[in-house]
C-alpha positions in Angstrom: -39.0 15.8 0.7 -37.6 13.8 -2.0 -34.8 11.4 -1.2 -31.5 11.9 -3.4 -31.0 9.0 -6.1 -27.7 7.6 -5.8 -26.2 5.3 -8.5 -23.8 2.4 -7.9 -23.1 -1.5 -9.3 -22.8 -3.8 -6.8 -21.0 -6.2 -9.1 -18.4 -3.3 -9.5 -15.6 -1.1 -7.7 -18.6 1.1 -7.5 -20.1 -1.5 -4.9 -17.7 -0.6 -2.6 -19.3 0.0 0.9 -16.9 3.3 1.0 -17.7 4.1 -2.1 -21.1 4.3 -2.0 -20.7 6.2 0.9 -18.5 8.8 -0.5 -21.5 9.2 -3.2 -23.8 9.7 -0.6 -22.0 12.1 0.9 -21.5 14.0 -2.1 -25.3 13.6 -2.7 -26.5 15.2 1.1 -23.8 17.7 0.8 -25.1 19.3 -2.2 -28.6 19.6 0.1 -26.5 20.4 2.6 -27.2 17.8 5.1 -23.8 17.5 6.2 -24.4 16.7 10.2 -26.8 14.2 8.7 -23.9 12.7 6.7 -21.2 12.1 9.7 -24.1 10.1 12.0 -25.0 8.1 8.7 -21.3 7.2 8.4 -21.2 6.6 12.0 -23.8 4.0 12.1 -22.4 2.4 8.9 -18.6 1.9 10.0 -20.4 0.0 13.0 -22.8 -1.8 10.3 -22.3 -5.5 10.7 -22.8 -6.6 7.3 -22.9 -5.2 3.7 -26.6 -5.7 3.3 -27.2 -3.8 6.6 -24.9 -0.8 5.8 -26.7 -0.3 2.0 -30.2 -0.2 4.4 -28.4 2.5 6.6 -27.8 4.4 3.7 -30.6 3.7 1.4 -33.1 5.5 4.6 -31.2 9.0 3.5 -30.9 8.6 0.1 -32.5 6.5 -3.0 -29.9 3.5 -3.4 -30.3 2.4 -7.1 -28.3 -0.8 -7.9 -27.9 -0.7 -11.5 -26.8 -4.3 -11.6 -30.2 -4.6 -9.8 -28.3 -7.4 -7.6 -30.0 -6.1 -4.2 -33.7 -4.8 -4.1 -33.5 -2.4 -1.5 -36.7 -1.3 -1.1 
């Protein structure tokens, strides 16, 4: 199954840890992963860095940074 792709720039407001997460979750609800969602955001409110939370969310859905300031794969 292919990942969702999910747009942000880190050098902008749309680098935002909670940002990006609200775009992820607007990306898994519309495949209606929802319970996937909440233990996603779980794991990334306990995340102890920035770089670690984008790796948390980047296993769920395509992270694309289009500042390409953090290679995430």
């Amino acid at each position: 199954m292919k990942r969702p792709e999910v747009h942000f720039q880190s050098r902008h407001e749309s680098g935002n840890t909670l940002y990006i997460l609200g775009l992820v979750r607007n990306a898994l609800q519309k495949e209606h992963r929802i319970t996937e969602y909440n233990d996603l955001r779980d794991a990334v409110f306990s995340a102890g860095s920035y770089e670690e939370a984008l790796r948390l969310m980047n296993q769920h859905v395509t992270l694309i940074d289009d500042d390409e300031y953090y290679d995430l794969n």
